[in-house]
C-alpha positions in Angstrom: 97.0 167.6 88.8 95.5 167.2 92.2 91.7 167.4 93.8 91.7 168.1 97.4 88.1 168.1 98.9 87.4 171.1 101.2 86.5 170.2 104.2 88.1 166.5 104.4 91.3 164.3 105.3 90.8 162.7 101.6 93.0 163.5 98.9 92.9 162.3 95.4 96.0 162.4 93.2 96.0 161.5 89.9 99.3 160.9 88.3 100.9 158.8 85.5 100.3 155.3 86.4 103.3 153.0 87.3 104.2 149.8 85.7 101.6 147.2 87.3 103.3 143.8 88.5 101.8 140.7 87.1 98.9 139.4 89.1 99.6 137.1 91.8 97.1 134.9 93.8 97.8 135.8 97.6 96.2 133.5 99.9 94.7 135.5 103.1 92.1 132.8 104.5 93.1 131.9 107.9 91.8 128.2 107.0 94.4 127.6 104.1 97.7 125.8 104.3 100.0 128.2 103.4 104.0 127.5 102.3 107.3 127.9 105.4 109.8 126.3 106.7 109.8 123.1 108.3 109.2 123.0 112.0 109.6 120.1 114.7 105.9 120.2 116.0 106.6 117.7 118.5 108.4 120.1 120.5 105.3 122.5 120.0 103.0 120.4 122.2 101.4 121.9 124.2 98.1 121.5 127.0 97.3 118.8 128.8 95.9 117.1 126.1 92.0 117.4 124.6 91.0 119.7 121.9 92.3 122.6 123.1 95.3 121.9 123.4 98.4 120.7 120.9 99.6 117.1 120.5 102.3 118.1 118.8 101.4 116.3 115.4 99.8 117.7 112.0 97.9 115.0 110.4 96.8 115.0 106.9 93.4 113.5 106.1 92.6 112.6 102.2 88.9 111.8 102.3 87.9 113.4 105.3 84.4 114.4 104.3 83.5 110.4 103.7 82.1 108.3 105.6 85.3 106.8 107.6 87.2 109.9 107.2 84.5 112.1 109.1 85.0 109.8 112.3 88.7 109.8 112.1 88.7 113.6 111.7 86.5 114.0 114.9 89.2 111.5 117.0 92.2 113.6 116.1 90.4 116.7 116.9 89.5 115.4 120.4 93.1 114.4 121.2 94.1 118.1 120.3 96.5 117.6 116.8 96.3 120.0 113.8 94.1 118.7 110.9 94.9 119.3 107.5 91.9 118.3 105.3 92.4 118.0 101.3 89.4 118.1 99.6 88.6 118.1 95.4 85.4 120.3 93.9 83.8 123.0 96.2 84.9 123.8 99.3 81.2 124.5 100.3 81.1 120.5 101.2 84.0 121.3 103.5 82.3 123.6 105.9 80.8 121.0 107.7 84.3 119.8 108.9 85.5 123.0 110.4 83.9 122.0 113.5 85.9 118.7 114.3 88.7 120.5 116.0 89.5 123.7 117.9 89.7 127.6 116.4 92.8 127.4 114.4 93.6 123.9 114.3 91.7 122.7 111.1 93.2 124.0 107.6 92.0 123.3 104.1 93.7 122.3 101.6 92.2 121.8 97.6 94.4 118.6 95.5 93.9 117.1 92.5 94.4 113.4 92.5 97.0 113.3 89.4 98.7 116.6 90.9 101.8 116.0 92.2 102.1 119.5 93.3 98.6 120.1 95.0 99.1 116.6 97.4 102.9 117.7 98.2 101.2 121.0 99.4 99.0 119.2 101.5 101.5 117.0 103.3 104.4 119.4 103.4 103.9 120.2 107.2 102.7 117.2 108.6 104.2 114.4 110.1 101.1 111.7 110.0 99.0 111.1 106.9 95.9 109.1 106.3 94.5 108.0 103.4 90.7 107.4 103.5 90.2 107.9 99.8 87.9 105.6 98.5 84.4 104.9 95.8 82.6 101.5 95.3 81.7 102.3 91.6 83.5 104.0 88.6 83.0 107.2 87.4 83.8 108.7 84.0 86.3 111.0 85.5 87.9 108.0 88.1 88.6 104.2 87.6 89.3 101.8 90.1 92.6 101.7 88.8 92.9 105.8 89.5 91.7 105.6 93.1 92.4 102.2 94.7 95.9 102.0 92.7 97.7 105.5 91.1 96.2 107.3 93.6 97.3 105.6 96.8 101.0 105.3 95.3 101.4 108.9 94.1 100.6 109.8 98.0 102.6 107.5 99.2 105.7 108.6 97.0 104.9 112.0 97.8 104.9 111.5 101.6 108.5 109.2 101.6 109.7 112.5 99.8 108.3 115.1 102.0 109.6 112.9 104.8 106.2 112.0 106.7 106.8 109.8 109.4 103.4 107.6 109.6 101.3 106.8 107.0 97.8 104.4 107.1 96.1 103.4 104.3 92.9 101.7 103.7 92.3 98.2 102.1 89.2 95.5 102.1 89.5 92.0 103.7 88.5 90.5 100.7 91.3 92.5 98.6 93.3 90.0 96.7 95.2 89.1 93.2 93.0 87.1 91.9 89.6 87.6 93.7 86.8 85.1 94.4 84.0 84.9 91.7 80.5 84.6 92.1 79.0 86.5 89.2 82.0 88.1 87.4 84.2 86.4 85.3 87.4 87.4 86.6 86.0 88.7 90.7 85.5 92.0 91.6 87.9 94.5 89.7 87.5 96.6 93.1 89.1 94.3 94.9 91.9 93.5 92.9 92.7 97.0 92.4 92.8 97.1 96.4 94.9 94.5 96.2 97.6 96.3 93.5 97.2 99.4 95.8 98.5 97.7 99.0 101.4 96.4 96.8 101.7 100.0 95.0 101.9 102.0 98.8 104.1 99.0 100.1 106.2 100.0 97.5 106.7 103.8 97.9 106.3 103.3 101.4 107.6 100.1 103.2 106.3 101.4 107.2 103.0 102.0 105.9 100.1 100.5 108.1 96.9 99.2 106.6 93.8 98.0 107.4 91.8 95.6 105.6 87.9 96.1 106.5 85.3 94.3 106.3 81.9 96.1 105.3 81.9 99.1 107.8 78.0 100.2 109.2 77.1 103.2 111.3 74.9 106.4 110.3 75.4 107.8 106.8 76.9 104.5 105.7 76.2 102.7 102.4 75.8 99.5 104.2 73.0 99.8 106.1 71.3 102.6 103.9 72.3 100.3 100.8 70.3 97.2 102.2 67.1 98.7 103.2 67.0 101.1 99.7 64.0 100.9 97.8 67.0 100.8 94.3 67.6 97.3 96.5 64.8 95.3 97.3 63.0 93.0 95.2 59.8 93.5 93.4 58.5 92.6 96.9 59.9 94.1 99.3 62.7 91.5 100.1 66.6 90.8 99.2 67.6 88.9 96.3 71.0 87.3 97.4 73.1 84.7 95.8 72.5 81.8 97.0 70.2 82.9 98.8 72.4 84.1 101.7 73.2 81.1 102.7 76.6 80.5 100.8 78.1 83.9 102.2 79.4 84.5 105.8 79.6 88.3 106.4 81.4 90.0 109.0 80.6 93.6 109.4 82.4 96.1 111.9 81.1 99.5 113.4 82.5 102.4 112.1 83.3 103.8 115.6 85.7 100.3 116.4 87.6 100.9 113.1 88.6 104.7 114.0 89.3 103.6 117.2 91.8 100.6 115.5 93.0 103.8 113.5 93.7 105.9 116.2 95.5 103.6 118.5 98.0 102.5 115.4 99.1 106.4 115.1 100.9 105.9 118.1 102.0 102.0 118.3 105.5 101.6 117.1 104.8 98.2 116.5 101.8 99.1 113.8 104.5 100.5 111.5 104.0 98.7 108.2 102.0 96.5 109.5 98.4 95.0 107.6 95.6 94.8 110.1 92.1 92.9 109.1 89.4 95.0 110.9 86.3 92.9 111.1 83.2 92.8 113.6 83.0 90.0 116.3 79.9 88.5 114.9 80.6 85.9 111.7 77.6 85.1 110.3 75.5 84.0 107.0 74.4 86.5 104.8 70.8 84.9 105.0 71.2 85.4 109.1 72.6 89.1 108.7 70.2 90.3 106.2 66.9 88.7 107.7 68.1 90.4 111.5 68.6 93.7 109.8 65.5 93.7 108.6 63.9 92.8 111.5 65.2 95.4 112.9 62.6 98.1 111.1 59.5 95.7 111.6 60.0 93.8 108.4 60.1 89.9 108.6 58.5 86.7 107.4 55.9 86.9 109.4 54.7 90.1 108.8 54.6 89.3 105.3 57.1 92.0 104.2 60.1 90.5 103.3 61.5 87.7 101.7 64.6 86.4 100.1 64.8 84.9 96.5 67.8 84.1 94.5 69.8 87.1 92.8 70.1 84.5 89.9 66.7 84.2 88.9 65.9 87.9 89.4 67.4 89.7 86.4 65.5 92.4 87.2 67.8 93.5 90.0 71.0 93.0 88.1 69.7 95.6 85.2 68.8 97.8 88.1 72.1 97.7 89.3 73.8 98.1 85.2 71.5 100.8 84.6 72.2 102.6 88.3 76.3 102.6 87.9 75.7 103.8 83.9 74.6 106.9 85.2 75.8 109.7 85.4 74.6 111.1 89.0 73.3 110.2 92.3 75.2 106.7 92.7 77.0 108.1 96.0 74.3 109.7 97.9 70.7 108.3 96.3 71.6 104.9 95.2 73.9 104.7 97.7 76.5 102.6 95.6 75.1 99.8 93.4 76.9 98.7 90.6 77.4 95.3 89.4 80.5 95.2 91.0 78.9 95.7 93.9 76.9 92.5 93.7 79.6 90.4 93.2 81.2 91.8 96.0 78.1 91.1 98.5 77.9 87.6 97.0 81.4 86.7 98.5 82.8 85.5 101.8 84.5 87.8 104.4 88.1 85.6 104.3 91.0 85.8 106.5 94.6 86.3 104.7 96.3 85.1 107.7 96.9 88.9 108.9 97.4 90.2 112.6 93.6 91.1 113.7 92.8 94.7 114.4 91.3 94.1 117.6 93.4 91.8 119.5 97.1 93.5 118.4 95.4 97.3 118.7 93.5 96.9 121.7 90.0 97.5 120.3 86.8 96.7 122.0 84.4 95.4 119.4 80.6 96.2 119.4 78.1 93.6 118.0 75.4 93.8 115.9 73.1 93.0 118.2 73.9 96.2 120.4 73.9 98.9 117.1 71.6 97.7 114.4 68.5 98.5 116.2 69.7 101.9 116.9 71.5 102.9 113.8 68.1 101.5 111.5 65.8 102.9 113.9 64.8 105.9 111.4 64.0 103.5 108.5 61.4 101.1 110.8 58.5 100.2 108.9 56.3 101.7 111.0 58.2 104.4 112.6 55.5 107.1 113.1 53.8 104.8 115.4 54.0 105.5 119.0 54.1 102.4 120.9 52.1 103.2 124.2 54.0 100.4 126.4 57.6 99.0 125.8 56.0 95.7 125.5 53.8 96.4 122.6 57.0 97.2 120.3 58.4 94.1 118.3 62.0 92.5 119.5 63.8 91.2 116.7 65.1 87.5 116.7 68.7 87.4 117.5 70.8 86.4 114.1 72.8 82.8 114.5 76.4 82.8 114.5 78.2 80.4 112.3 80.1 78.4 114.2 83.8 76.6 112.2 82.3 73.4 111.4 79.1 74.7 110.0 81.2 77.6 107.8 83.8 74.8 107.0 80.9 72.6 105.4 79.5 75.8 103.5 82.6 76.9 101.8 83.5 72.7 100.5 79.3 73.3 99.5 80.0 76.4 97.1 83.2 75.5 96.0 82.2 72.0 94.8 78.7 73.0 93.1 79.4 76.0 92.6 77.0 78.2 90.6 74.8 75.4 89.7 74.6 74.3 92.4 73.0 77.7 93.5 69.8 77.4 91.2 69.7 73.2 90.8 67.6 70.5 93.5 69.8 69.3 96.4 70.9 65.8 95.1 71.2 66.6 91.3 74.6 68.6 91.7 
């Protein structure tokens, strides 16, 4: 039977329904990675170089949206190569990155960590892969073990199959066997899972290059945004350190050196599986770092709004920080990473493992402290809605001392021969 409409090109016709095929999921968005065959995209380059034109490399980018990621992603979009960006969750948190590189040149891609399948997807056309996958604390869903470790080896085993050509991978300068300890029997689990990770993508991948950072600052961070949190401070106002700050030498780097040490390895023949130790040029105590930093936003001494005590006499910021990591939500972006773990990691040294440094071998030109902390904490100053009628009037914070090798020489024989005692007990009694 068939219904013609008078009048009109539209015809209806109803007849006996063919057999329907079973459903398949087709993927039409022009942002999705889709399956073909494998090209040579070095031949493909095209432009004279810049984002809109071709470098002639796809790179892959696991943890693009974080912190270190979203700088890395910007770099290769400037230099014109094809960004594939994996992502877990909703994509909605994606949409921000679409922007990093030209029309066309920046494709999604949804994994799952323990999917083989979903990561081979991702890396199947490209020919560089970075893995900037990372989280200070433990969820219920992810371990250290799952992200520093199984993670970082089923990607590398994954892109020796798929026959990627370079792969970087990201470490902490501090990542060893058996870790330092402060507060944890045993160190930091973080960092010895770091440590098992570099072995594990050493492994699977033998030309893998990776860095091993320091604590990295810039906007967005949980470094700088970690310090100054309210979840942070002291009942008032200050720091609680071990020690008091002055048993730990930090040495922090900008976010913007380290993508730039990044970059520059991507096309260093040399870099291939090599382990670079990205720190800042300024070494300094803990005490020093913290007490500049907050300087920086109009708290100090003086002022009367900040202050340093001993993290081992203040149990009240250790049960803040066991209560933070056992929940639930809002570690990431409201308490901006405190855990215990955490603490025991700020209460140790930044310590050489006698690998090449990131800035001399890659050609880096470090910023210091001095020249970004008063812009990047600029937002959070104490008194921030004031408008300072001359330059003169506004406070200029105290430049933070340097350590030089004999004083950090007569430190570490300090803390390794009192020890914790030593910490909380009279100078003399110890």
């Amino acid at each position: 039977m068939a219904l013609t409409l008078s009048g009109s090109q539209l015809g209806l016709r109803l007849c006996q329904a063919a057999p329907v095929p079973a459903l398949q999921h087709l993927h039409n968005y022009s942002s999705e990675v889709r399956p073909g065959r494998a090209l040579n995209t070095a031949s493909m380059k095209r432009g004279r170089g810049g984002r809109s034109s071709f470098s002639g490399d796809v790179v892959t980018v696991f943890g693009s949206n974080g912190f270190i990621g979203t700088a890395v992603a910007n770099r290769l979009g400037k230099n014109g190569s094809q960004i594939i960006l994996p992502y877990r969750g909703e994509h909605y948190k994606m949409m921000r990155m679409k922007v990093v590189g030209d029309l066309g040149q920046v494709l999604f891609c949804p994994i799952t960590l323990h999917d083989d399948d979903s990561i081979r997807r991702a890396v199947s056309h490209s020919n560089i892969v970075i893995n900037l996958i990372g989280r200070g604390f433990e969820t219920s869903n992810f371990s250290f073990e799952d992200v520093n470790v199984t993670g970082p080896q089923r990607i590398a085993r994954i892109c020796k199959e798929m026959g990627v050509q370079r792969l970087v991978h990201m470490s902490h300068i501090n990542a060893r066997e058996k870790p330092e300890s402060a507060l944890l029997k045993g160190g930091s689990r973080y960092l010895s899972s770091k440590y098992q990770g570099e072995l594990a993508v050493r492994a699977e991948f033998p030309d893998a290059t990776i860095f091993r950072a320091s604590d990295v600052y810039g906007e967005g961070d949980t470094f700088l945004s970690h310090w100054l949190s309210a979840f942070r401070k002291n009942k008032k106002g200050g720091l609680s350190l071990y020690g008091k700050g002055e048993m730990t030498i930090k040495q922090p780097i900008f976010r913007s050196d380290l993508a730039t040490g990044i970059m520059n390895s991507l096309y260093d023949p040399s870099a291939m599986g090599q382990i670079y130790e990205a720190v800042g040029p300024d070494r300094m105590t803990q005490a020093e770092l913290m007490t500049y930093l907050f300087d920086c936003t109009t708290r100090n001494a003086a002022i009367g709004n900040f202050n340093i005590q001993e993290l081992l006499l203040d149990p009240r910021t250790m049960f803040k920080a066991w209560l933070i990591q056992s929940l639930p939500f809002g570690n990431r972006t409201v308490f901006r990473n405190t855990s215990i773990d955490r603490l025991e990691r700020d209460s140790i040294s930044d310590m050489t493992d006698g690998y090449p440094d990131m800035a001399e071998e890659l050609g880096v030109k470090l910023q210091r402290v001095t020249d970004r902390f008063p812009w990047e904490v600029r937002p959070m100053d104490q008194y921030a809605y004031y408008h300072y009628e001359t330059p003169d009037e506004k406070p200029v914070p105290t430049p933070p001392k340097m350590v030089g090798l004999a004083e950090e020489r007569e430190i570490l024989n300090l803390r390794q021969n009192k020890g914790m005692a030593g910490m909380l007990l009279p100078a003399g009694i110890v």
